[in-house]
N, C-alpha and C positions, 0 to 999 in steps of 0.2 A: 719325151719328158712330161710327165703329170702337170699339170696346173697347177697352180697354189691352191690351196682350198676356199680362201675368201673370193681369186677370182671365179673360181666352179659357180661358187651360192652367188654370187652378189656382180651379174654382168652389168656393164656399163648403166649408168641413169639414161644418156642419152636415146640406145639400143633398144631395138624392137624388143621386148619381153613378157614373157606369160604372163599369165596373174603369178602362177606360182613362184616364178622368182621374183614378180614385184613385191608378194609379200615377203619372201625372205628380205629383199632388199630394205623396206619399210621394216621390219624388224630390226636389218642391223643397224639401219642410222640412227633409230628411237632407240631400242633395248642395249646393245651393243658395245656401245662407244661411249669412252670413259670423255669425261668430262659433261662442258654445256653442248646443247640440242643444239646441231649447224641445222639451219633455216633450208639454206643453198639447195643439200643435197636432195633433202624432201620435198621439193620446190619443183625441182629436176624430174623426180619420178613421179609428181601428180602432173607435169607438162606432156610426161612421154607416156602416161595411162592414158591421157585422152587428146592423144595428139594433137596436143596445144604448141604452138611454135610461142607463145607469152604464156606467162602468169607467175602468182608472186603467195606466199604461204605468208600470212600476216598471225604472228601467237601471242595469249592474254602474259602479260608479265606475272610473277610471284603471288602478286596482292589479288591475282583477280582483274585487273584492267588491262586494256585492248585499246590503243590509241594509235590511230592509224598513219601512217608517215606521210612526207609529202608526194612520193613515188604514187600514191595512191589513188594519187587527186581527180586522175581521172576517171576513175571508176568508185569514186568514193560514195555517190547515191546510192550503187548498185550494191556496193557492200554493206552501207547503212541499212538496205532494204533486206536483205539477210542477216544481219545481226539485230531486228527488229521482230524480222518475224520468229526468224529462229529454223527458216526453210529454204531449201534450194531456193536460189532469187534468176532467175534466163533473160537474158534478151541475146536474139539474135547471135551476133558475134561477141558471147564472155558469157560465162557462169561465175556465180558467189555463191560457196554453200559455208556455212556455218561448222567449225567445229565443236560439237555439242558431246557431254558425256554427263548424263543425269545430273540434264540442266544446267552443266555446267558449261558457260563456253571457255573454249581452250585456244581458238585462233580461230579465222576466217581463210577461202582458198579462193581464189578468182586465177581465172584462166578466159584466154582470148587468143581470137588470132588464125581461129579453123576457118579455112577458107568456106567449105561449106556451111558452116553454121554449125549450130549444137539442136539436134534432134532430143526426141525422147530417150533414144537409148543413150546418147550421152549422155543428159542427165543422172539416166539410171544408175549409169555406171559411174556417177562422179557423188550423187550419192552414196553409195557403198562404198567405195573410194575415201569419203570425210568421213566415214563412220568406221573403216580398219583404221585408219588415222588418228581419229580422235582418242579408240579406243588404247590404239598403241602409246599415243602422246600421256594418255591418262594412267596408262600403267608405268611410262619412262618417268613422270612427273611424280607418283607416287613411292616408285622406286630412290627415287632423289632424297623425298621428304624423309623416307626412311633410311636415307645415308645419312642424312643431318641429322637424323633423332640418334643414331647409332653411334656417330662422332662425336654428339654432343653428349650422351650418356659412357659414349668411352672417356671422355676429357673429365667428366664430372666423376666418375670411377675412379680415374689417375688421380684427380685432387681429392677425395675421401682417401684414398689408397693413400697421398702423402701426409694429408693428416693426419690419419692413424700411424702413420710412422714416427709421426712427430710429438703424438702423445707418448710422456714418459711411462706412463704407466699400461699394461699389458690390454690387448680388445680382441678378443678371441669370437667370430662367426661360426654358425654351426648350421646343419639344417633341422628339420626336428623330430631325427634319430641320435642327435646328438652328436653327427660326423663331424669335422672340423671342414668350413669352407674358407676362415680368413684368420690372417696371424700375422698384428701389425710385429715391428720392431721392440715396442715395449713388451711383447708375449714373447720375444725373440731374447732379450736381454735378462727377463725375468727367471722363465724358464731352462733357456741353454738350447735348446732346439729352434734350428732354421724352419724356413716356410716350408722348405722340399719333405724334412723332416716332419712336423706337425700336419700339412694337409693331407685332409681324406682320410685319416684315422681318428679313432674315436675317444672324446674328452676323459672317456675314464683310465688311458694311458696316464694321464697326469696328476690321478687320484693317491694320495701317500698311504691309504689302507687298504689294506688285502684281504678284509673279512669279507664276509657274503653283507653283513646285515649291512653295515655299511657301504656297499653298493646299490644295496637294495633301498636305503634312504635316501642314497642321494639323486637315484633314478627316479623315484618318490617325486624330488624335489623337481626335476626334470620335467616328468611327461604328466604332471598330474598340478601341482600346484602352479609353475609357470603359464600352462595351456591355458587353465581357471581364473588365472588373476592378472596376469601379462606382465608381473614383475615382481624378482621378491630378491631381498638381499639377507644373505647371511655369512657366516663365517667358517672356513672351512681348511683343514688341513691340506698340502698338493705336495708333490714332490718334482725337485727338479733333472736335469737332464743327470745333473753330479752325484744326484741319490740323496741330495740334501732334501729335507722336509721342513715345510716351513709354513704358516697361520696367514690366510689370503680371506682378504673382504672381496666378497662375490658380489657383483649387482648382473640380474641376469632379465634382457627385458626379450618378449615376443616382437620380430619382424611380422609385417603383413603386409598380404599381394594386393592388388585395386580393387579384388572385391572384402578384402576383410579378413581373410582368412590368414590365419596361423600361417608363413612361410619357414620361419628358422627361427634362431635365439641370438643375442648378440651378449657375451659375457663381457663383464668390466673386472677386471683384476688388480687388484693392491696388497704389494707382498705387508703385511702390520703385523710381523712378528715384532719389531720394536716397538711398534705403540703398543703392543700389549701387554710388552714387559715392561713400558713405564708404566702401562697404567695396573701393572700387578704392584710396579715399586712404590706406585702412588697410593697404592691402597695400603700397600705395606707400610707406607712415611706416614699415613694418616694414620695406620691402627699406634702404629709409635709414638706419633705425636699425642691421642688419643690417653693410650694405657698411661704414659711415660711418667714414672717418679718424680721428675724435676717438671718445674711448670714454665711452659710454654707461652711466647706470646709472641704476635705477629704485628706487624703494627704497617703504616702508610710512608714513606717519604717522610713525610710532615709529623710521625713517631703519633700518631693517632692508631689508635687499636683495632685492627680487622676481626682477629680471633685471638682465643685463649684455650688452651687445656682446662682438663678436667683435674688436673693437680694444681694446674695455677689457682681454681675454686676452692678445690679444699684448704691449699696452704695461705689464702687474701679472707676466703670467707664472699667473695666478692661471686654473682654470678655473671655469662659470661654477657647477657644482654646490659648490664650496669654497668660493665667498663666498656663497650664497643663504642666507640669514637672520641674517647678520652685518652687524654696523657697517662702514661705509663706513672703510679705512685712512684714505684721506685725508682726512679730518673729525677724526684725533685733533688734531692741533692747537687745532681749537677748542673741544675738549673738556680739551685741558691750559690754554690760556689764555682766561678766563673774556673777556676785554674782547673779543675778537676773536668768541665767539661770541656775545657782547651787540651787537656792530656786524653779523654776519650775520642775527640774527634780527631788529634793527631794520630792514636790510632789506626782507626777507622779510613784514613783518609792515605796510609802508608801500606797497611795490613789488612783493612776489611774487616778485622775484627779487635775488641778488647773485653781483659777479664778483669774480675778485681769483686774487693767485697764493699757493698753497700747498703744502705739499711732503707725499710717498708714500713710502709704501715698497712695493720689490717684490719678490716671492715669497723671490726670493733674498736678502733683508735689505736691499740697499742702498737709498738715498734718492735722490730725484728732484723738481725741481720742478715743478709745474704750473699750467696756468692754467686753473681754472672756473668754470664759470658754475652757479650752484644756485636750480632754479623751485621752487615748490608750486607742487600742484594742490588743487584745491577742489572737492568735488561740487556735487551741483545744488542743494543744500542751505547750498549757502553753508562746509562743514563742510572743515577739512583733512584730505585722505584719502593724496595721495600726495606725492615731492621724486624729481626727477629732477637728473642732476648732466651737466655737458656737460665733460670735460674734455681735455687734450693736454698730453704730454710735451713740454715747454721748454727742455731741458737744452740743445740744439744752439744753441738759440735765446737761452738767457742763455751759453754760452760766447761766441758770436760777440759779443755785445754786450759781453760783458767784454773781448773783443779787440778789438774796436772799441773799447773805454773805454780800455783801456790805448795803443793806438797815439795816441790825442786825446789822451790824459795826462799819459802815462810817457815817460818817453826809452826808446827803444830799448836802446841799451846795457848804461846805469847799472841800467837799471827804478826811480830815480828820475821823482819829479815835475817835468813837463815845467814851460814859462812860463804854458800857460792854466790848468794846476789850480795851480799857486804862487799865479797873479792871485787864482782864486777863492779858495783858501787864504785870501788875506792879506786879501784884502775883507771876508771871513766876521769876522776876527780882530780888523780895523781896528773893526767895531762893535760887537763883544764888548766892546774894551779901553776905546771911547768910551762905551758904557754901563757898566761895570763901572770906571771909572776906572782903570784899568791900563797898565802899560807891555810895551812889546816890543822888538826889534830886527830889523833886518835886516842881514846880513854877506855883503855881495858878493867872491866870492873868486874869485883870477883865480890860474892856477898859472905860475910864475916859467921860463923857458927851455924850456917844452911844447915849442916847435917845433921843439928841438934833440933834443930826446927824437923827436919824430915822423920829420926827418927822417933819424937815427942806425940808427932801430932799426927806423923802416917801421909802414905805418898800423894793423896788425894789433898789435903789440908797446904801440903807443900807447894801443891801443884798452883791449888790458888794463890799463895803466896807470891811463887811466881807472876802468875798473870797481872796482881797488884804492882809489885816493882817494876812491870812493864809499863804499867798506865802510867804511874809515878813520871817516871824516866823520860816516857814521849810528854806529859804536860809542861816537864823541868826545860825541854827542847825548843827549839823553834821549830817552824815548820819544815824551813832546810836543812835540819840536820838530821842525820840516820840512827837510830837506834836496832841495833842485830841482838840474838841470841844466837851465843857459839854452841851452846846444849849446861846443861846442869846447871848453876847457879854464876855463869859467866856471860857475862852483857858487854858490848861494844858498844861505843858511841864512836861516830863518826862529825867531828865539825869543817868540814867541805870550804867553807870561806871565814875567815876568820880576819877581822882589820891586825890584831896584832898579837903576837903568842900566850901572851898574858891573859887573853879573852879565852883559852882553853882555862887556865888556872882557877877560873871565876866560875866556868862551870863544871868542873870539877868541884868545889866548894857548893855549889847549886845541890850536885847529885846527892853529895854526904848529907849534907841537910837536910835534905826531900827523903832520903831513907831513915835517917836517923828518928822520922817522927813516929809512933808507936804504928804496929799493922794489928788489926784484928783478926782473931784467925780460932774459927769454933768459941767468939764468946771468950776467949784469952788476948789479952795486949800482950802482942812481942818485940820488942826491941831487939832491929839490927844494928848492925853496922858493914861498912865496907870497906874495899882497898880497891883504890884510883891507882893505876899504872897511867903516864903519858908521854905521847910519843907525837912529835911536832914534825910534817913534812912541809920542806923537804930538808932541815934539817938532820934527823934522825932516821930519814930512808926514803928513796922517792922509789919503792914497790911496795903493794899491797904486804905483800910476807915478811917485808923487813920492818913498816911500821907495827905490824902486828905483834912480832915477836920482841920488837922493843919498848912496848908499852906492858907486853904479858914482863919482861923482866922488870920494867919500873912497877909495876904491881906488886909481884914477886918482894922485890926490896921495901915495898908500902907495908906489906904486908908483916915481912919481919920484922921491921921496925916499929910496927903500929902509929906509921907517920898518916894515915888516914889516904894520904896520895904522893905522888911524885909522879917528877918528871925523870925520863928518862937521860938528857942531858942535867949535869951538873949544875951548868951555870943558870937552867930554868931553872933546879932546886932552890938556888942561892935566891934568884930571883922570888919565886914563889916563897919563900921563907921570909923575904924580907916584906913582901908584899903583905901575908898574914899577918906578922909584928905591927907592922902598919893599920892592918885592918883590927887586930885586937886593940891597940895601942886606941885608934878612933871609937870604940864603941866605949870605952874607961873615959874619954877626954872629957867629956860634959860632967860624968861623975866626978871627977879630979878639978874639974873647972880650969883648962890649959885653957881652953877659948876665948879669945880677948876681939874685940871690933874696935880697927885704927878708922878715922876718917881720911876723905881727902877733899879737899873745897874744893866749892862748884861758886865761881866767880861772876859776877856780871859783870860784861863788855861797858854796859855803859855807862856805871856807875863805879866801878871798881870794887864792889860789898862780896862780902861771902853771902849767898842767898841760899846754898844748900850745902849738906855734906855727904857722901856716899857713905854706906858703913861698910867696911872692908872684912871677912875674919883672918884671924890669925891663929895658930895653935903653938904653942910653945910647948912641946914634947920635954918630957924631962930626959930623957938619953940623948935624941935626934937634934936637939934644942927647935928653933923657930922653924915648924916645914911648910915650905912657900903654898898657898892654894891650890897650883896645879897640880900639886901631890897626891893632895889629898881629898880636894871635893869632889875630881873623877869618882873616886875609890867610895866615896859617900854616897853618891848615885847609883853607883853600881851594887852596892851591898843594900841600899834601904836608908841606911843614918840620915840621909839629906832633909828626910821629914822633921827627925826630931835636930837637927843641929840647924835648919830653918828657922824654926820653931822658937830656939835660945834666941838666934841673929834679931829677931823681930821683935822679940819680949824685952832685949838689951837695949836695942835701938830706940826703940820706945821709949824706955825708962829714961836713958843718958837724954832724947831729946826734950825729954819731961825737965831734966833737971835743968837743961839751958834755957826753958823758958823761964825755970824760976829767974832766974838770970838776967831777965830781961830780953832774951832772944826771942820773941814771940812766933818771928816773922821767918825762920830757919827751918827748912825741910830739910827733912834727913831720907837720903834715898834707899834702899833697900832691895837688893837682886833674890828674885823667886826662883829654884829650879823648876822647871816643866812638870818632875816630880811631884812638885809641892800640889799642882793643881788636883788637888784630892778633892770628893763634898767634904763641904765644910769648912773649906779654906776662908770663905767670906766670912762668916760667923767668929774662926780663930780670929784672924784680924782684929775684929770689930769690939772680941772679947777682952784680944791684948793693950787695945787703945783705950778703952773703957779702964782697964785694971789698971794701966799710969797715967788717966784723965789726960790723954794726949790726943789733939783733933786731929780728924785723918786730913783735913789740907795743908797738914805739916809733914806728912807721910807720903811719900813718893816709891812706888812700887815698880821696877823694873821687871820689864819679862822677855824675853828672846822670841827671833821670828822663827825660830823651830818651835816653838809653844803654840803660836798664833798660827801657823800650818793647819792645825788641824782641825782648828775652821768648825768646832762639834758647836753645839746648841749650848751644852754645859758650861761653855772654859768662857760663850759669848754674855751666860747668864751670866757670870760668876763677877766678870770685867765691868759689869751695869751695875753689881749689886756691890762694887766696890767704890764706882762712882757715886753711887747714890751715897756712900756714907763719908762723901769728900773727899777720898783718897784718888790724888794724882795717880796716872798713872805713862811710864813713861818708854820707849822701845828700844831698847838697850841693844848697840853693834850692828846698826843699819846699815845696810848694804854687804853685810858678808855672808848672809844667806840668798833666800830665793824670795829678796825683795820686790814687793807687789803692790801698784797703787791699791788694787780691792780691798785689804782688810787694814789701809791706813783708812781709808774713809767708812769701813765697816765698824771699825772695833773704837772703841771709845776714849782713844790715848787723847795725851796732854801735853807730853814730851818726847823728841827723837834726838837721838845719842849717834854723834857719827864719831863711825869707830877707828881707834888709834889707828888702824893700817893705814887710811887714808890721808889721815891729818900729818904720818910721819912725812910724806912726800913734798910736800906743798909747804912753797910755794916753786918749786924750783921744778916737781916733775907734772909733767904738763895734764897729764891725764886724771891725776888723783888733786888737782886744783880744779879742775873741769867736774872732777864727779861731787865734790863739797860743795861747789856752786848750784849745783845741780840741787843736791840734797836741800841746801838752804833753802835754795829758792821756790823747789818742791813744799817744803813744810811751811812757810810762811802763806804760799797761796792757801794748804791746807788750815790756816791757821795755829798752828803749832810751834810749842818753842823748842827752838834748837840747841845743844849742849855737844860742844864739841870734848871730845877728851883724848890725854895723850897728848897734851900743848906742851911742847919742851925749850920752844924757842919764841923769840922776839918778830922773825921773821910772819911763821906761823901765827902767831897774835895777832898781827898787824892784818895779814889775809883772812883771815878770820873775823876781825874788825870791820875789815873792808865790805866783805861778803856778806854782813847783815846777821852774823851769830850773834846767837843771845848771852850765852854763858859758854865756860871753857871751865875744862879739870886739868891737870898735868902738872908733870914735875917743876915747869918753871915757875907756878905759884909756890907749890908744896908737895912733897908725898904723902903718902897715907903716915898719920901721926896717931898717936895716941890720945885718947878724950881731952887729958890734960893739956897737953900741947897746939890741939886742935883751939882748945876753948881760948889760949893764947892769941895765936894767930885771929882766929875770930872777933876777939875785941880787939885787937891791934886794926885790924883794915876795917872795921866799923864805928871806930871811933870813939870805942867804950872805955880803954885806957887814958 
């Protein structure tokens, strides 16, 4: 049977042996054998080269050091003197020679123990002995260094290798023909092809063009610019394993070897087909935003302006460096009214976005309307970062609609309200009045011989005609009330709130009069007339069409009758009929002299004298016979009479108290009530006129005036009140406390006397509230210094609280009612003691 092979090469260390198998031997313990250098066996075969029965092989560790054990010790000179010199060191029985390998030492060898000693030729041969030794130990040692640089450069290969696996994006190695040598994961994921796949062939596989020039440029890129500059990036079409083709940012940099040179290319790959289709959409969004009709604005969180369009300049006037870090103009609106920016930001705060129209101003001051739209934006964070505003100038846009609205509307002509906004008008009104229990009218009016007017003077002369009995009609009006044109020569009036149906009849009477005065027309005076149809809701119809068509029939019947107007119910006629008698009957009365003034004494508490009289009027009707005041002085107010039937009151009053002075009455004021009406210019002067014409002093004159007068509070009514003072005429506040009684203008206006009125006096003293407000009043006017005149005194009780409470004077049935002069003057000297 054969030997094994390593016992053939490598006989025992012990065992007499050649050189030639010693050196095999020395070879395979140094060169051979995996792992660390065993000392032992090397040790063995320098004992048995120089038949040494001792000796021990001492090696430098890693670093370079040689530190000798304690096994040593006793030959430790011998060895010092060899790793000193650096040469075989002899004595006798031991040699130390030095293992040296260009100058490097590697171990020391000492051997002992030959019986004979060590001659030259041992020597010789233990020299040459340290030196196949050393040289071997130095190639086993260098051998090592180069297992460790090779582990340490595979371990550092394994962690690049897994880095690049771990980068998401593609890292493609090449050499510099451009062959593929490396193909992380991200070139694996990008692409579609595995390593086995991509390595060892060459990068223009994954080129997406198949033209020559484009091969030839991009080899270009390759072997000529990368070599020249050691790095260049650009952009570049590739295609993948799937045949898809897609826009890859290339960064391609030169590897080099330890002396410099050029080894390979290392490509960095990132697929940016979507960045480049945002950034084509961004160019895109920017020319849009740019060109865009409507203008633009972007503004901060904080609604501060980043940018603007070129439409936002031309539509503000504004350029875009003037408004950059200002408030949005057209935001101030909702910055003056809080509810408007409480409904944008609820918006905004549900939806992200809100539209609506609001109004600018532009550069040059003026205002404008608009319609915008207002986004936030959000970051990725969820967080509000920006508001952009999308808006357009509307002006063109609400004018036409307004001329649209007015041609639907309006009459052309008049620029009254046409039939369809009257409709809706009155629809709106009809369910105001039905909820609110209210009344209204409607007065269809038709104008008396139009077509004589048209065909006389031609369609244009008529036309104007028209437009005058428009202006007429809305002056005759209040503000709340409607006047429409149906077309031709028929006019609506619309009265929406009315106190009572009668207050339609009054103006209805208003309109006839307002047309009846002459119209000019080419330089000719024409005299109209009309016919009043009226129809009372909800009486007579609670829809637009049924009041309509039952005022057009009470016109109708006005009309045939040439009653000038009517109403559509009966018993308005009746009413209205009797109203006018009434109203003719007043305007004859002063002519006929029916008008008579009764007094009624004005008592002092605490003297018992008559000190003043009211003058009361009266009208004694010759059909109706006596009609009570509240008949008829409304109706005097309302028509005008009040002026001149004031006028008699004050001229009579004066006279009759003229005559009681002759009398001996010196000391007798006669009171006298003003309508609000009366306060015309000139009123102080009349006065001054009529007391002068019956030599009567005005501090016998007492002027009553109501706190609906004293309301209105003008400069004129305050002159008027001074310059009546000035001419001694009392002046006194008639019915205090039934309006919208005010300390301010008792201590403004220049009064003399306060009149508490009957409502209150009836209660007291028995109802607890209306003895509490007397009290009050009194006691109010006395601090004010004013004297108090209670009226309305009917009882003993009443007297007595009244007494109590510090009034000055009382009027009422339990002295006397209003009397006639005659009778007055009785009573008069009767409680003064003149009889």
């Amino acid at each position: 049977m054969a030997p094994e092979q390593a016992q053939a090469l490598l006989p025992h260390p012990d065992s007499a042996a050649s050189d030639f198998e010693l050196a095999g031997q020395l070879c395979h313990n140094l060169l051979l054998r995996d792992g660390e250098i065993d000392v032992g066996p090397l040790a063995a075969l320098c004992r048995n080269a120089l038949a040494s029965p001792e000796g021990e092989l001492f090696l430098a560790g890693t670093d370079g050091t040689l530190n000798l054990p304690a096994q040593a010790a006793p030959w430790r000179d011998l060895l010092e003197d060899a790793r000193r010199s650096g040469n075989l060191t002899a004595r006798p029985d031991a040699l130390a020679c030095p293992l040296s390998f260009r100058n490097q030492l590697l171990g020391l060898l000492l051997v002992s123990g030959k019986a004979e000693g060590y001659g030259e030729a041992d020597q010789r041969r233990c020299a040459h002995l340290t030196a196949l030794l050393a040289g071997g130990l130095h190639a086993r040692l260098a051998f090592n260094r180069r297992q460790q640089d090779l582990a340490r450069m595979e371990a550092k290969v394994e962690e690049q290798s897994q880095i690049l696996d771990h980068i998401h994006d593609s890292v493609i190695t090449m050499d510099l023909s451009g062959y593929i040598t490396g193909w992380n994961k991200g070139a694996e994921r990008l692409f579609g092809y595995g390593p086995e796949e991509a390595l060892g062939r060459h990068i223009l596989f994954l080129y997406a063009d198949d033209g020559s020039e484009t091969l030839e440029e991009e080899d270009d890129l390759f072997y000529n610019a990368f070599l020249d500059h050691g790095r260049r990036e650009f952009e570049v079409r590739r295609r993948k394993k799937s045949g898809e083709t897609f826009w890859a940012s290339v960064s391609l940099s030169i590897s080099r070897n330890d002396a410099g040179q050029p080894a390979g290319l290392i490509g960095y790959l990132v697929d940016i087909t979507g960045q480049l289709e945002r950034e084509e959409k961004l160019r895109l969004h920017a020319k849009i935003f740019e060109h865009n009709s409507e203008a633009v604005i972007v503004t901060d969180a904080m609604q501060r302006i980043l940018s603007v369009n070129r439409a936002f300049c031309n539509i503000t006037g504004f350029a875009e460096e003037e408004v950059a870090g200002a408030l949005p103009s057209l935001l101030q609106p909702t910055r003056d009214d809080p509810q408007l920016a409480a409904e944008i930001q609820m918006a905004l705060a549900s939806s992200g976005a809100w539209q609506g129209e609001l109004w600018d101003r532009r550069k040059g001051g003026d205002t404008y309307p608009v319609w915008v739209a207002i986004s936030s934006v959000k970051n990725t964070r969820g967080v509000l970062s920006h508001y952009f505003l999308v808006f357009s100038d509307i002006s063109e846009r609400k004018e036409a609609e307004r001329q649209i609205y007015r041609l639907a509307y309006y009459d052309a002509l008049t620029g009254l309200p046409n039939r369809s906004l009257l409709f809706s008008l009155l629809e709106q009104a009809l369910i105001e009045a039905q909820r609110n229990q209210a009344h209204g009218a409607v007065l269809f009016i038709d104008l008396d011989r139009f077509k004589a007017v048209n065909d006389s003077f031609g369609h244009s002369a008529a036309d104007t005609l028209l437009k005058e009995v428009a202006r007429r009609l809305q002056e005759t009006l209040r503000a709340e009330d409607v006047v429409a044109r149906l077309g031709g020569d028929e006019f609506i009036v619309a009265l929406f709130d009315i106190t009572k149906r009668e207050h339609a009849d009054i103006v209805g009477h208003k309109i006839l009069a307002a047309l009846a005065e002459p119209f000019i027309i080419e330089h000719h005076e024409v005299l109209l007339s009309a016919s009043v149809g009226i129809a009372v809701f909800p009486d007579d119809g609670r829809d637009a069409e049924s009041l309509l068509r039952n005022a057009d029939t009470a016109m109708y019947r006005a009309k045939q009758g040439n009653s000038g107007q009517l109403f559509y119910s009966q018993e308005m006629n009746l009413r209205s009929l009797e109203r006018l008698k009434l109203e003719n009957g007043l305007r004859r009365a002063l002519e006929r002299k029916e008008f008579r003034l009764y007094y009624q004494p004005q008592v002092e508490l605490a003297t018992g004298r008559i000190v003043g009289a009211e003058a009361l009027i009266r009208w004694h009707h010759p059909e109706l016979g006596l009609v009570p005041p509240n008949d008829f002085i409304p109706l005097a107010e309302e028509t005008g009479l009040i002026n001149a039937i004031g006028e008699w009151v004050l001229d009579a009053a004066c006279a009759q108290g003229s005559q009681w002075r002759e009398r001996g009455h010196e000391d007798l004021t006669i009171a006298v009530n003003l309508s609000p009406r009366q306060f015309r210019p000139g009123l102080s002067q009349r006065v001054a006129d009529t007391l002068a014409r019956h030599d009567f002093p005005g501090e016998n004159l007492e002027l009553e005036i109501t706190e609906s007068m004293l309301m209105h509070n003008s400069e004129s009514i305050i002159q008027m009140l001074e310059e009546f003072q000035g001419a001694g005429v009392r002046l006194a506040l008639d019915d205090f406390g039934t309006g919208y009684s005010s300390l301010a203008y008792l201590k403004k206006f220049p009064l003399d006397n306060l009149k508490i009125d009957r409502s209150f006096v009836s209660g007291i003293p028995h109802d607890s509230d209306d003895s509490a407000i007397a009290r009050a009043i009194i006691s109010m006017a006395k601090n004010l210094r004013l004297l108090v005149i209670a009226e309305g005194v009917e009882t003993e009780a009443q007297l007595e609280f009244l007494r109590e409470s510090g009034c000055d004077e009382i009027q009422g049935y339990l002295f006397s009612p209003p009397v006639p002069p005659e009778d007055f003057l009785i009573l008069l000297e009767r409680a003064n003691g003149n009889l």
